[in-house]
C-alpha positions as CSV (number, residue, x, y, z in Angstrom):
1,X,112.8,101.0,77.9
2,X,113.0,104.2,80.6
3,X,109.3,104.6,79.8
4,X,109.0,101.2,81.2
5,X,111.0,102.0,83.9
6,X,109.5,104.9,84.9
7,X,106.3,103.0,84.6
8,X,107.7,100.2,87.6
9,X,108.9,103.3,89.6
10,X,105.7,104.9,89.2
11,X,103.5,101.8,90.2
12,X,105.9,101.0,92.8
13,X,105.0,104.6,94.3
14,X,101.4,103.7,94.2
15,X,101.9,100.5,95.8
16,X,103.2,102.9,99.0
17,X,100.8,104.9,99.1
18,X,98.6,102.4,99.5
19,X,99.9,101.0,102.1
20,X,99.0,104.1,104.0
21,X,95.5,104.1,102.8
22,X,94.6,101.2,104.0
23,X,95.4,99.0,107.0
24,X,94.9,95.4,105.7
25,X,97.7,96.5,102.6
26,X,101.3,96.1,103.7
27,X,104.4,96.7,102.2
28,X,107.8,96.6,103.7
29,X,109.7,99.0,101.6
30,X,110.3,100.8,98.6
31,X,112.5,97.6,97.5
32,X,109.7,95.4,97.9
33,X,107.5,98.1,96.2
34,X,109.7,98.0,93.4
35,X,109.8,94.2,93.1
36,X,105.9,93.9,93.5
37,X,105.7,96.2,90.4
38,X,108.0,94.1,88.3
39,X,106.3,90.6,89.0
40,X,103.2,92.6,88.7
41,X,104.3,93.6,85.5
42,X,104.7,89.9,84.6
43,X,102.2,88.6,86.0
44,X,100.5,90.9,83.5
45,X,102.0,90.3,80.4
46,X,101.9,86.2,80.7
47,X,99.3,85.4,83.3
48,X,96.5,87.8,82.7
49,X,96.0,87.5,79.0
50,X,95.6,83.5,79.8
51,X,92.7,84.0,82.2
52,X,90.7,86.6,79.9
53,X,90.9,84.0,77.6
54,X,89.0,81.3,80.1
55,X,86.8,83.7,81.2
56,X,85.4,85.5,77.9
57,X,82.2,84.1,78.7
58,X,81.4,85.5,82.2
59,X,83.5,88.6,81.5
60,X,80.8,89.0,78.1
61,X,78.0,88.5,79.9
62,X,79.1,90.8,83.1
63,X,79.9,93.6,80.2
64,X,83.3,93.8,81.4
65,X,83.3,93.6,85.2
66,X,84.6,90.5,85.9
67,X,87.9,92.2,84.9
68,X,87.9,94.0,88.3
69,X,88.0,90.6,89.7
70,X,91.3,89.5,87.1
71,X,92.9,92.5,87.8
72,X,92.6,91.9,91.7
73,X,94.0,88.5,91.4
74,X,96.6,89.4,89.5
75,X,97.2,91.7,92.6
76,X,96.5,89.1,95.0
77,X,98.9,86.8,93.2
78,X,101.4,89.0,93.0
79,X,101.3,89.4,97.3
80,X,100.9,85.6,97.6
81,X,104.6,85.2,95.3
82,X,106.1,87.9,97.5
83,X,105.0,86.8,100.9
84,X,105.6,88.3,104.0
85,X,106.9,91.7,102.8
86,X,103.5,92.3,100.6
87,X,100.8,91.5,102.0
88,X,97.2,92.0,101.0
89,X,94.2,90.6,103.7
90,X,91.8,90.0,101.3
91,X,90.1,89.6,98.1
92,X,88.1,92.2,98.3
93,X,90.7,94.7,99.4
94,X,93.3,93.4,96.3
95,X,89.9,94.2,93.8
96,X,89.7,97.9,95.3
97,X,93.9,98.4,95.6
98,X,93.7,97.3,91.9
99,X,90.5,99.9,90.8
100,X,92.6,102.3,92.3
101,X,96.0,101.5,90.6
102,X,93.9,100.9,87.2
103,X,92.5,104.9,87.7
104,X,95.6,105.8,88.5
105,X,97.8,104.2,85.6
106,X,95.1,106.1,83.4
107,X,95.3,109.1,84.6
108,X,99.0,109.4,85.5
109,X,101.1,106.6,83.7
110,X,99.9,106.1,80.6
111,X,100.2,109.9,79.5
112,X,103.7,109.4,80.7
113,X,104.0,106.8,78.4
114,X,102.5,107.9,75.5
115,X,104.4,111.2,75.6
């Protein structure tokens, strides 16, 4: 349970930093941050196993990359269900915010959690 916490606070962190990093990313607080993370983290564990299951095909026959595209949606969705305190421009810039928080959790969270 704190591992899972410290997981939230973690992505939450990330989510501010992006927000510096790039201009069409905005976040109104660490609050928001912190809530972005946790329907993030839902959207995760119900949403996101549902659409790898309707897109096995193309996600087979793209050798994997077509989860770049679920894991900015998930992103996306998670700004649309927010609203005007997360905001993310476009597509395209919820696909690279989520490469980055994907490298990130790898190299940073999951140790956490796995220690």
């Amino acid at each position: 349970m704190i591992r899972w916490i410290v997981g939230l606070v973690l992505n939450a962190g990330l989510l501010l930093i992006l927000d510096y990093l790039f201009e069409g990313f905005v976040i109104s607080g660490f609050g928001t941050a912190l809530m972005a993370s946790l329907i993030l983290s839902i959207i995760n564990l119900i949403i996101k196993p549902i659409l790898i299951f309707f897109t096995l095909p193309i996600t087979i026959i793209t050798l994997g990359l077509f989860l770049l595209v679920i894991n900015g949606l998930t992103l996306f969705l998670t700004s649309l269900i927010i609203g005007d305190h997360f905001i993310i421009e476009s597509f395209g810039l919820a696909i690279i915010a989520s490469i980055i928080i994907s490298i990130v959790q790898t190299l940073v969270i999951k140790p956490i959690k796995n220690g």
